[in-house]
Each structure stands twice: as C-alpha cells, then as structure tokens.
C-alpha distance (Angstrom), angle and dihedral (degrees) to the residues before:
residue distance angle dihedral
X1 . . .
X2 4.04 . .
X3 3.58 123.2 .
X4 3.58 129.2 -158.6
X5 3.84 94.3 -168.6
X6 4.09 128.8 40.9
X7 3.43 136.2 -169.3
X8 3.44 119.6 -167.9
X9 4.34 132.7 -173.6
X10 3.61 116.0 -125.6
X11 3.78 107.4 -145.7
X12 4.09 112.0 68.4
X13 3.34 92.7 -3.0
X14 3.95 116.5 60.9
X15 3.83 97.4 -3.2
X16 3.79 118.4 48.0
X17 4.26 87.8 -144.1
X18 4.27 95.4 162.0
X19 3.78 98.4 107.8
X20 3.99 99.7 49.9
X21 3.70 89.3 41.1
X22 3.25 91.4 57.5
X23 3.23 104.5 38.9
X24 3.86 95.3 43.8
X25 3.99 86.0 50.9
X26 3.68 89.7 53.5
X27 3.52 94.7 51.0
X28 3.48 96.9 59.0
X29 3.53 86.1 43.1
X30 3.47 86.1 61.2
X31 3.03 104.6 47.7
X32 4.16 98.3 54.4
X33 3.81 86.0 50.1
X34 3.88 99.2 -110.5
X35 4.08 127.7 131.3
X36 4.00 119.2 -76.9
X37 3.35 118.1 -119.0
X38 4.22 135.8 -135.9
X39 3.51 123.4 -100.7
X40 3.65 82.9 -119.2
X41 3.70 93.6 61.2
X42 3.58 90.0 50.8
X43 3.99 91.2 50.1
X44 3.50 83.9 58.8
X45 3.78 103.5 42.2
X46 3.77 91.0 52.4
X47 3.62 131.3 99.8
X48 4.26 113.8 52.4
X49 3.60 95.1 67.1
X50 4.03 150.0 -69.5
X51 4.07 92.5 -76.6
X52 3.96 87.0 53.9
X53 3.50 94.5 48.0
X54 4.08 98.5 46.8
X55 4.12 80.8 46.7
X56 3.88 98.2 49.8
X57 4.07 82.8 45.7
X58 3.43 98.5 54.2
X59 3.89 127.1 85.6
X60 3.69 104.6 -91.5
X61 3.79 119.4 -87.6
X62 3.66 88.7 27.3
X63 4.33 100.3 157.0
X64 3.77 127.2 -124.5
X65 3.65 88.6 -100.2
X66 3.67 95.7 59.8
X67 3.77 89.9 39.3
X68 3.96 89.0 53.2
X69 3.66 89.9 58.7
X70 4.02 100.9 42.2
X71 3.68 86.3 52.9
X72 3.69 92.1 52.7
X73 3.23 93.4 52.0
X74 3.68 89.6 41.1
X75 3.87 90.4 63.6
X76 3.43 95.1 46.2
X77 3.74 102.6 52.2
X78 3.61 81.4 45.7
X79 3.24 110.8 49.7
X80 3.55 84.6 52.3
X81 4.34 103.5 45.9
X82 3.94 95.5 32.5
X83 3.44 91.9 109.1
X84 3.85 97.8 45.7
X85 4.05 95.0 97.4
X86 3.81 103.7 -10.4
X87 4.13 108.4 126.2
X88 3.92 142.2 155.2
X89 3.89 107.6 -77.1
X90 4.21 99.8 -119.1
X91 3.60 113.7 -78.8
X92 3.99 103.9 18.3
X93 4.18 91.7 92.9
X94 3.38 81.1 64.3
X95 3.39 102.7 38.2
X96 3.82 94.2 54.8
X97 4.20 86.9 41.7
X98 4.13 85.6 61.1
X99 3.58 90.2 40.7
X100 3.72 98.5 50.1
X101 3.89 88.4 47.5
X102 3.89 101.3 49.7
X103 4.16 78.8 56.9
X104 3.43 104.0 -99.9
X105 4.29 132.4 158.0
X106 3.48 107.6 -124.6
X107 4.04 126.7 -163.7
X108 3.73 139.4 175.7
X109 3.82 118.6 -162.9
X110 3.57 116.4 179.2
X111 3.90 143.3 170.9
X112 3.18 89.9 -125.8
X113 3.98 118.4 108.6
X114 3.84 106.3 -74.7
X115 3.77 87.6 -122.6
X116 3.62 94.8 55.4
X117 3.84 93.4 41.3
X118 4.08 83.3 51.7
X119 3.80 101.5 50.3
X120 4.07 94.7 39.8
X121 3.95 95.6 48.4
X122 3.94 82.7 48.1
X123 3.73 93.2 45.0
X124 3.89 104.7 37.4
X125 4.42 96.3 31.0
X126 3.92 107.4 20.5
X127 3.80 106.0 -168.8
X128 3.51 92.7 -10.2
X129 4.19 95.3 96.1
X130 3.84 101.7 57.8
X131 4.23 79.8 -157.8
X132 3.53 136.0 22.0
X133 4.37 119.1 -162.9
X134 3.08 135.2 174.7
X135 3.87 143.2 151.4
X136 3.97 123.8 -32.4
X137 3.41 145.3 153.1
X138 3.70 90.4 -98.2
X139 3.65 104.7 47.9
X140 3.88 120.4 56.0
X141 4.02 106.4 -126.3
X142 3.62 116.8 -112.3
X143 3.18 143.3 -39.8
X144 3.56 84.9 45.7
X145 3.90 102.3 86.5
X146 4.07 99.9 -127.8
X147 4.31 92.2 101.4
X148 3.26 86.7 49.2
X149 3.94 93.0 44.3
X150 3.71 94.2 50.2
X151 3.60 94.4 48.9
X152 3.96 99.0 52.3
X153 4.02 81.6 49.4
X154 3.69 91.8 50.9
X155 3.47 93.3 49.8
X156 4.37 92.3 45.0
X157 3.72 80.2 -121.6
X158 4.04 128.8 145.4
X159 3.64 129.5 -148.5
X160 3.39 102.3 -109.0
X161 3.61 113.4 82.6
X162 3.98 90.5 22.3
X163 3.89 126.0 116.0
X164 3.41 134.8 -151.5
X165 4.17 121.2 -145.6
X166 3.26 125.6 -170.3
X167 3.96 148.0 153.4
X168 4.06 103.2 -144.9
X169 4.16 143.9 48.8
X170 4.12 75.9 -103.6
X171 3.24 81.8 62.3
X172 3.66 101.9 44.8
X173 4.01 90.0 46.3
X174 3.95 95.8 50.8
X175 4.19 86.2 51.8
X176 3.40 90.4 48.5
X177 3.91 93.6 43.2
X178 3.60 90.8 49.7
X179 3.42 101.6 49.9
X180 3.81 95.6 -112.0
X181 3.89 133.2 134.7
X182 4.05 104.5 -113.7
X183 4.14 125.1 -139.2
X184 4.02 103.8 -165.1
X185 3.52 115.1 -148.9
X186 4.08 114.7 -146.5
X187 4.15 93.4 -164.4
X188 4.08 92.2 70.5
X189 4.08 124.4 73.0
X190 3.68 100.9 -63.2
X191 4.08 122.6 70.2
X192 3.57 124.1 -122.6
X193 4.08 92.6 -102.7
X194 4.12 91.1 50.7
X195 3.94 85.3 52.8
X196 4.03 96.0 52.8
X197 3.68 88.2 36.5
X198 3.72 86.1 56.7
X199 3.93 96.9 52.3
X200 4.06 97.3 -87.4
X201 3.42 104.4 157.1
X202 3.75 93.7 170.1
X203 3.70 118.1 48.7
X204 3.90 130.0 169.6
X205 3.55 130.1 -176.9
X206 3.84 107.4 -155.1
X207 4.08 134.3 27.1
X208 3.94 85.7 -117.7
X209 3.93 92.0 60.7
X210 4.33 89.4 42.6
X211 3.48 88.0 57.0
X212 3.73 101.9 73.9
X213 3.69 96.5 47.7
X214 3.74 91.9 61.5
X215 3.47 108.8 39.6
C-alpha cells in the first residue's frame, strides 16, 4: 500500500474521548432530570454527530425542543470538560511522529464540533495534523464526504494516493462516500465483527501493525 496523504477520525481512533463523553452527556442528563446512561451506551451512540448523540441519550420521544436544549447544554459542558480524560490511544503519538517524518500530509476530520476537533488536535498532536475539521454549519458531518473534501483541499492534496482511517461503519460510509480506500481500526468504539459487518475490508488491531500499510 503507501500513502502519501491520510485522513484520520478523531473519536476511537486517535483520541480515546469515552470518559468526557460520557460524563459530559450525563451531566446534562442530570441536570434536565432524566436517567444516566452507561459508558457502553455512549460507545454505541457515538459517531454521527453531537445532535444524534443528545437524541439517542434522551428518554424516547423526547421533542426537538427538549433536544435543542440538551444539546446546548451538551456543548457547553463540553466544550468546557473535553480535556478532563481525553488522550492519544497508545502507539498513535508515535505513529503520527513516523508518519510526519517519512513526509507525509496528515488530517483529522471529525464530527465532533469544529472547535473541539481544533483545540484537541492542537492539544493532544501539535504540528503533527497539518489540518484539523470538524462539524459546522457549512459542512454536513460525516458520512457525507464534505470534511473529508475540505481537508484534502486544505492540505492541496488529491484523492488518489489518499487514505481514509477510521474506527466505525461512519467511518466506513464517509470512505466509501468520498471516494477513499478505508483502514478500520478494531481498538476504537466499534468491535472487529461491527467493522466487517459494515464493509471493512481492511482491519488492524494496533498502531504498530497500521504503520506498514501506509508508509
């Protein structure tokens, strides 16, 4: 394989992000009175977006209106306790460190807030990540391919020789949307068996045996 550009996800595959999801979900929860959920349920609920997430949370039938305000107060507490637990899953600092050294443009788009996306690339991977996207008003959240789109034009980059990698079907749908080949990583939120049932062709279990196939 070889790739000259890469494109990773954030969530449960760079950034190990469970704990403050959880924990910021459960504080809004909290807060509007409604039953906590388990870090499991939060795995799951995960991956297409903040609004999703806050909906999947909520009791069910909860209305837009109530959904509107849980997700504001989602993104608040958020925005302010992302960085409580949030680190590098083992391996990928050095992984990106090899990367960035044999020459290679690097990208993490997210649907994660762009803000969020922004300060934790920053925080976690410095100069590592040539570009950091995430969500926005202008730019429909993944799988639609526009993150993904803005960050190969960020980086002057074309689709050939570019890579999607990615831990979920999300994942698998926005490669596939995009026009990308997809690696699957299995040490994320989604288990090996969700990942081939999703399409995952490609599946590695460690940074250490990802590095080889895009080099």
């Amino acid at each position: 394989m070889g790739y000259a550009t890469i494109l990773f996800d954030m969530d449960g595959t760079v950034l190990d992000t469970l704990q403050d999801l959880w924990a910021s979900t459960n504080a809004v929860l909290r807060e509007l009175g409604f039953p906590e959920r388990g870090m499991d349920d939060i795995r799951s609920y995960v991956g297409n977006g903040a609004r999703n997430q806050i909906r999947r949370a909520l009791p069910e039938g909860s209305g837009d209106d109530v959904i509107d305000d849980a997700l504001a107060r989602y993104r608040a507490y958020y925005a302010a306790h992302c960085r409580d637990h949030t680190k590098p899953y083992p391996g990928v600092a050095e992984l990106l460190e090899t990367l960035k050294g044999a020459g290679k443009r690097l990208a993490v788009v997210s649907n994660k807030p762009d803000a969020a996306v922004r300060l934790l690339s920053a925080e976690h991977f410095g100069t590592l990540m040539d570009v950091a996207i995430g969500e926005t008003p202008s730019l429909r959240r993944k799988p639609a391919p526009d993150t993904v789109d803005a960050a190969l034009a960020a980086l002057g980059a074309e689709k050939n020789g570019a890579v999607y990698v990615g831990d979920s079907e999300v994942d698998v749908a926005t490669a596939q949307n995009a026009g990308l080949p997809l690696i699957a990583v299995s040490w994320g939120f989604r288990s090996r068996a969700a990942l081939r049932a999703a399409g995952a062709a490609v599946i590695v279990d460690t940074p250490e045996q990802l590095l080889p196939l895009l080099l």
